[in-house]
N, C-alpha and C positions, 0 to 999 in steps of 0.2 A: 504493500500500500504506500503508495507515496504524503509526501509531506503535507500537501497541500490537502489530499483527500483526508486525513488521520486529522488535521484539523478540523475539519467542516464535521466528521464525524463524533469529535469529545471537544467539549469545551473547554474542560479543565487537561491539559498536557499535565504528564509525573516526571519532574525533576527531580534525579537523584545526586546530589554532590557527592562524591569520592575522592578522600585523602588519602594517598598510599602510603604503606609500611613505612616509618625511618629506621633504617638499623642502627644498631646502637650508636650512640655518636657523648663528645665532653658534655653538650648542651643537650642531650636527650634527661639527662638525671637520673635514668633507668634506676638505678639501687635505693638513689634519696626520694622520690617518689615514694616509695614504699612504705617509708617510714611515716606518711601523710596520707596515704591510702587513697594516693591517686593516680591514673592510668597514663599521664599523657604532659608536658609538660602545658603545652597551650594550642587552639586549636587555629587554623588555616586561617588566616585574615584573607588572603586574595580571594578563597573561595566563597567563604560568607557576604564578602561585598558582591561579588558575582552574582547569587541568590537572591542579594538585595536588589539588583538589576532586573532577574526574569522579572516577567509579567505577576501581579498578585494573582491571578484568576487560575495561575500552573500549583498546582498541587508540592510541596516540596518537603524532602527527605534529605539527614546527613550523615553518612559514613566514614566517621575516622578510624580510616584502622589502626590505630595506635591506640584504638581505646574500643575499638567495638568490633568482630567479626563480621566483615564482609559476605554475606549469604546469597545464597542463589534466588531464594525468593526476593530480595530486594533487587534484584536486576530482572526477575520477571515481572515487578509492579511498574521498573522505568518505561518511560517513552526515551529519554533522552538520559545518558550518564553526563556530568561536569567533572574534569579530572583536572587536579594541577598538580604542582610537585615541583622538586628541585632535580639535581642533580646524583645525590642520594638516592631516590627513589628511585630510580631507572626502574630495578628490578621487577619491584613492587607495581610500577604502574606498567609495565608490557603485560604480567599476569590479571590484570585489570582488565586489561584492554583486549587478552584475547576470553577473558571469560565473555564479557558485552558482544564479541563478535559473536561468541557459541551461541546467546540466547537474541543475535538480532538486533539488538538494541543501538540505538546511535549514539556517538562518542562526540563531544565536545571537550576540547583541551590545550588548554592554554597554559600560562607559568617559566621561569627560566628551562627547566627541562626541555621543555615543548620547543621554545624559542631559540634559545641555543642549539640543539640535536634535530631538526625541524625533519632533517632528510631521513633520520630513525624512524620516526613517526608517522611517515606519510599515509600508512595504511589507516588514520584515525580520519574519522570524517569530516571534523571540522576543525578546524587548528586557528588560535591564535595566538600570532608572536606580537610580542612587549604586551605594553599597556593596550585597555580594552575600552575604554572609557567611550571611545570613539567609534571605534569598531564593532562592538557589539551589537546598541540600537540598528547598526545597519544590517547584519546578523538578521534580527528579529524583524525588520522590516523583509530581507529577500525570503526567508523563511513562509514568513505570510504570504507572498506571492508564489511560494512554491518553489522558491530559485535560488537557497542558502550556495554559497561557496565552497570550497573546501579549504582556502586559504582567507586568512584575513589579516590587514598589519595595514599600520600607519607609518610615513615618514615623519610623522612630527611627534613629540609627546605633547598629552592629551593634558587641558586645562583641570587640573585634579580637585579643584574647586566645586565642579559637579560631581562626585566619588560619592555617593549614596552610604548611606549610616549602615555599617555589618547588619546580615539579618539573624542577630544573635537567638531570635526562640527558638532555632532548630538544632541549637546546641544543647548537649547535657552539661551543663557547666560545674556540678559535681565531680565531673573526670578531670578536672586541669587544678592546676599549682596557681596558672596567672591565664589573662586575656591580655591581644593587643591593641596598640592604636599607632595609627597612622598618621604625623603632621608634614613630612616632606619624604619626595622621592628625587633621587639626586645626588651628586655630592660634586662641592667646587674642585678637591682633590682628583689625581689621575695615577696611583700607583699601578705599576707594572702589572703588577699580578690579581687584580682586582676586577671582576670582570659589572661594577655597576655601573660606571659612566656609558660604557657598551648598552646596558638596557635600558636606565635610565636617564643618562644625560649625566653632561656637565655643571651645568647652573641648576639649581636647586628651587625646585619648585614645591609651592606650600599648599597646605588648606587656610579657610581664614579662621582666625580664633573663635569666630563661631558657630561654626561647624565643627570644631573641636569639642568643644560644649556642647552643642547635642550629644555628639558622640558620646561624652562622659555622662550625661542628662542619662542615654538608652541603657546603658551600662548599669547606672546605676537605678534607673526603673526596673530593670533586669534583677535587680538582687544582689548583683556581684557588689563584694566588701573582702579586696583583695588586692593582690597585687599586679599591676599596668604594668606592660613595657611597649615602648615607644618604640616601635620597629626601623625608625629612619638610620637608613647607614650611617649617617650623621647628624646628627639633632640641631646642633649649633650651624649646620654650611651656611641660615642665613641668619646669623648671631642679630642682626639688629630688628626683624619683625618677632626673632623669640623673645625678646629683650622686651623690646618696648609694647608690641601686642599679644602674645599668646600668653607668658610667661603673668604677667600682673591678672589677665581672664583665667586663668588656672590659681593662682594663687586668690583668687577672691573667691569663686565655685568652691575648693578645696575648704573654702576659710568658713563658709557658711552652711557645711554641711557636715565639720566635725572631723576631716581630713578620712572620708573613708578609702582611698585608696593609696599605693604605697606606688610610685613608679621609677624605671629602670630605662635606660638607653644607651646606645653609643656614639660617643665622642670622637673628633682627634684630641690627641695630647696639648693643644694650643689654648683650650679650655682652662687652663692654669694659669695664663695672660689675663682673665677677664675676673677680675675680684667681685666687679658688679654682678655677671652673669652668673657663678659659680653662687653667690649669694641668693639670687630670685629661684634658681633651683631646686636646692635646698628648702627655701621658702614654700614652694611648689609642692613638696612633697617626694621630691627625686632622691634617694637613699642610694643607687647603686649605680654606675657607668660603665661601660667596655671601652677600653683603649688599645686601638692598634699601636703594638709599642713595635713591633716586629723583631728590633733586634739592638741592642747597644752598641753594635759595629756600625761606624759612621758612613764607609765604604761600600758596605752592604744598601746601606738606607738609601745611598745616591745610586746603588745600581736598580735599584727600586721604583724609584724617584717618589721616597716619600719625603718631599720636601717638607714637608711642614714636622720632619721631626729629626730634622740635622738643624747641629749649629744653636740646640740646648742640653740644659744638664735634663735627661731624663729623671734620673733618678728624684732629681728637686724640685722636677715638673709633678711627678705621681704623687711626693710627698705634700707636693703643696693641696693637689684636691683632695687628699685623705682627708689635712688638716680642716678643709671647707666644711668635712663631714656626710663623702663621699666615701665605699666602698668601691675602689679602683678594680675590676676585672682584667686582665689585660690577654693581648694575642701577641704571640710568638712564633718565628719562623726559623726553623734551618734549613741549609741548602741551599744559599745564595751563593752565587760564581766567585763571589768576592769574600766568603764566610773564610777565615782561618781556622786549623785546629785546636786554637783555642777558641773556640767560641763558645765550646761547650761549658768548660768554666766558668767564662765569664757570664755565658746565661746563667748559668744556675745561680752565681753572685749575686746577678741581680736581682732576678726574684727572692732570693731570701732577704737582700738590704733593704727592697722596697718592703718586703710585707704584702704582697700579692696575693691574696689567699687562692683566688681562682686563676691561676695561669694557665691560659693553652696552650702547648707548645705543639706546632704542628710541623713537618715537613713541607717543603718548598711544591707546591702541583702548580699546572701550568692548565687554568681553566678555556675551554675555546672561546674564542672572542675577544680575548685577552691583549696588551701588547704582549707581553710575557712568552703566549703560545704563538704568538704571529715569530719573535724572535725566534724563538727555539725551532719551530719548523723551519725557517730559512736556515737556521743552523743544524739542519737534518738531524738534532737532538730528541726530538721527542721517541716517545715508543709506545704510547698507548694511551686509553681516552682516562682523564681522571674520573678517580670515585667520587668524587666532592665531599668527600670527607678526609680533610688536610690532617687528623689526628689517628688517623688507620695505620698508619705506620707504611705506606704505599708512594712511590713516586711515578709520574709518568714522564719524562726525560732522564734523559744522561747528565748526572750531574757532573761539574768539574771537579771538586774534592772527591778524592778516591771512594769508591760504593763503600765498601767494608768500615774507611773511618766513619764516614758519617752514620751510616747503620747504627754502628757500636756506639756513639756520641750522643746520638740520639736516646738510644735505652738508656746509658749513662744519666741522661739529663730528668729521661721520667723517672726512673730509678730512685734519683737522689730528692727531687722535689716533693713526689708522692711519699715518699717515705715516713712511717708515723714521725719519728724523732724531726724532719724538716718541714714538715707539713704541719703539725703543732708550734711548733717555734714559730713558724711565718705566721701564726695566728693571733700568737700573742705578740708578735711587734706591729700587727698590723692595730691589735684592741689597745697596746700600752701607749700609742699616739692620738687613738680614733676618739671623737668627741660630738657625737651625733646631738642633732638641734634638739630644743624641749620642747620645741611646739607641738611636735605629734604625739596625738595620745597612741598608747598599745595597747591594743584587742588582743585577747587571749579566747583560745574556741578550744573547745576539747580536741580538736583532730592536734592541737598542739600539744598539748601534754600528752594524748596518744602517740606524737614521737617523738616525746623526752622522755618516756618510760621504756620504748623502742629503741630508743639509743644507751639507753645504762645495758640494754640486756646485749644489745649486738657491735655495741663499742665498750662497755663499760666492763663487763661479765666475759661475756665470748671472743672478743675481739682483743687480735694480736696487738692491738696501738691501746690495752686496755691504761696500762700506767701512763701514758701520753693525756690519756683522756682523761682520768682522775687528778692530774697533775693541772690543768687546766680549767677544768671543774671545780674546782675548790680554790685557785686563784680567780678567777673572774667573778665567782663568787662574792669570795670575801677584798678582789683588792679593787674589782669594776662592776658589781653587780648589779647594774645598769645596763650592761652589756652582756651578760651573760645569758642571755635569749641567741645572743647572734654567735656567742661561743660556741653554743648548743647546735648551732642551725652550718657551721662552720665542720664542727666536727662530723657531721652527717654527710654534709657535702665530702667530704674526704672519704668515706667510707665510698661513696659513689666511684669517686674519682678512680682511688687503689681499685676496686672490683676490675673498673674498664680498662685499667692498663693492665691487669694479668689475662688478661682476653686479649688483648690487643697486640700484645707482647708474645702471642702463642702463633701470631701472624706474620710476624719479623723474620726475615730471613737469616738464619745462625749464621754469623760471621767469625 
């Protein structure tokens, strides 16, 4: 039956959104979930704004499979599957994609995966690369006439001004840790190895502050009383509308509502220049940031071209937004042309001086679309498609430092960092400088103390890091117990962390 007839026949069309598998991954929290007795960490922002698009009068369902069994009866109730996904999912989303073929159904699918790997995918019936904003209504308009596409893409990005409010009811939001939100897509930066200027541009494009506000208004008509992350690559690329518009419309909403939620973002390191901004922040509600630190070798960073983090002290950059009263997350690279055999050292240096609790340290991958991949290919280095998961312990080129140091360098560096004895230490130098603001109040829910009894038994009792853990427990206790929620919630985090590098480490090639 064709499109045009299947309409005139039902009025209401069944939309099924599907989220494929992530495999384990540093940011999946797979272990510390657990201890909060939840399935997932947060669920698909592209997708649910997608949902927010269809037509009201479409019937709609959501499948994440990171939290719920994908079933055969829910692909026989679709008319139509919506798929996105990254990089990561590959796998996950071809076994999707040929279930929908087995039962007929038609494939809508869009996402960097899709966008990036387009020539993978071709067998999917409707494809959209980049943003959709623009694309889509045109979608739904050839649709009705019977005449959808198979391809859809824009040369321009889309005014993100019109991005419709997530259609959050068709989420279980018992299953996640946190929800996101979206204020810019973008970033002014162009590092080598980074494949977003590629989908979204250069100059950084916002929503207006009030549209952020609804956003947080639906959220919070929603129920959610938790914790946000602000998914922009970079929160700050346009430091002066965050400053003067968003940041004061967030801090006044936050202000009059009792501060119900807690939010999280990423930064560049430049953020340490701005004592105002780092200040409204804070104010805001923001407790936690990611910073691409990449690397403390200044050679590396210019072969990079992460300008914006040569030619300062790192170290007194991280320190200073700690002291703002900021938890600094930070990303870390090996495998740069330019990395010497010490580097390993010195990384590991520096994550213990700084006090880093959540370090990623990943190996150097070369994503397509990249400058990075564009180099390496003319340098006939590459050798295979990455996983896009830069913490798998996997490279796809030939790197210049010999395979074997870097290999062993690498285990060296998760080795040393995961470690209970360095992994505790970095906790408490991160808590003996941390001095978090008093304006927010803290909610205590039972699913909390369900994983502070959870952690005396699987850190405290059973667990190899148990003397680490008592050792810390009973200082932040009695010498910052003010802080000792986050010691608590630090210590868990580690538990996570160790689980995934001895799985991960099972994947390394013996050197």
């Amino acid at each position: 039956m064709g499109i045009k007839m299947a309409i005139a026949g039902r009025k209401n069309m069944r939309a099924l959104f599907v989220y494929p598998h992530i495999p384990m991954t540093f940011w999946s929290f797979k272990y510390a979930l657990k201890f909060i007795s939840k399935k997932a960490a947060s669920p698909p922002l592209g997708l649910l704004t997608i949902a927010a698009m269809v037509p009201k009068a479409w019937e709609k369902k959501f499948i994440d499979m990171n939290t719920t069994r994908l079933k055969d009866k829910h692909l026989r109730w679709a008319d139509y599957v919506f798929i996105s996904g990254m990089e990561l999912q590959r796998h996950s989303a071809r076994e999707v994609i040929e279930r929908c073929k087995n039962y007929g159904v038609k494939i809508i699918a869009g996402g960097p995966l899709f966008t990036i790997e387009q020539a993978d995918f071709d067998d999917v019936d409707h494809l959209f690369l980049g943003e959709v904003e623009d694309t889509f209504p045109k979608f739904l308009e050839d649709m009705e006439r019977g005449e959808p596409r198979h391809i859809y893409c824009s040369d321009e990005f889309p005014d993100i001004t019109k991005t419709p409010i997530p259609f959050w009811k068709i989420v279980k939001k018992r299953k996640y840790s946190l929800m996101s939100i979206q204020y810019s897509r973008g970033c002014p930066f162009n590092c080598e190895f980074c494949n977003v200027t590629m989908l979204n541009g250069h100059r950084p494009r916002t929503k207006t502050k009030e549209q952020i506000i609804r956003e947080l208004d639906a959220l919070y008509q929603w129920g959610w009383r938790d914790a946000l992350f602000f998914v922009d690559d970079n929160f700050i690329g346009n430091r002066r509308k965050v400053k003067n518009e968003l940041l004061p419309a967030i801090i006044q909403w936050m202000g009059e509502r009792r501060y119900p939620f807690t939010f999280s973002t990423q930064v560049s390191v430049d953020l340490a220049d701005d004592e105002e901004l780092m200040h409204l922040m804070i104010k805001a509600g923001f407790q936690s940031v990611f910073v691409g630190i990449e690397t403390p070798h200044e050679e590396s960073l210019s072969e990079c071209a992460k300008h914006q983090n040569i030619g300062r002290d790192l170290i007194t950059s991280v320190r200073k937004i700690q002291q703002h009263g900021f938890e600094v997350q930070g990303g870390f690279i090996l495998g740069f042309d330019n990395d010497p055999e010490s580097i390993f050292v010195r990384l590991t240096e520096f994550i213990q001086n700084t006090g880093i609790v959540t370090a990623m340290v990943g190996l150097l991958n070369a994503a397509k679309g990249t400058h990075l991949y564009n180099r390496l290919e003319t340098e006939h280095r590459l050798v295979k498609k990455t996983s896009g998961d830069n913490t798998d312990c996997s490279l796809n080129f030939i790197p210049k430092m010999d395979y074997k140091t870097l290999v062993h360098g690498y285990k060296k560096v998760l080795s040393t960092i995961y470690s209970p004895h360095h992994y505790y230490e970095r906790i408490r130098t991160f808590l003996e400088g941390f001095r978090p603001p008093k304006v927010r109040p803290i909610y205590f829910r039972f699913v909390h103390i369900k994983a502070f009894v959870k952690s005396i038994w699987y850190l405290g009792i059973i667990g190899r890091e148990k003397l680490h853990y008592w050792r810390l427990f009973f200082w932040s206790l009695t010498k910052r117990p003010y802080l000792f929620p986050s010691a608590i919630v630090f210590a868990v985090y580690g538990y996570h962390f160790r689980r995934m590098f001895v799985e991960y480490e099972k994947k390394i090639p013996a050197v």
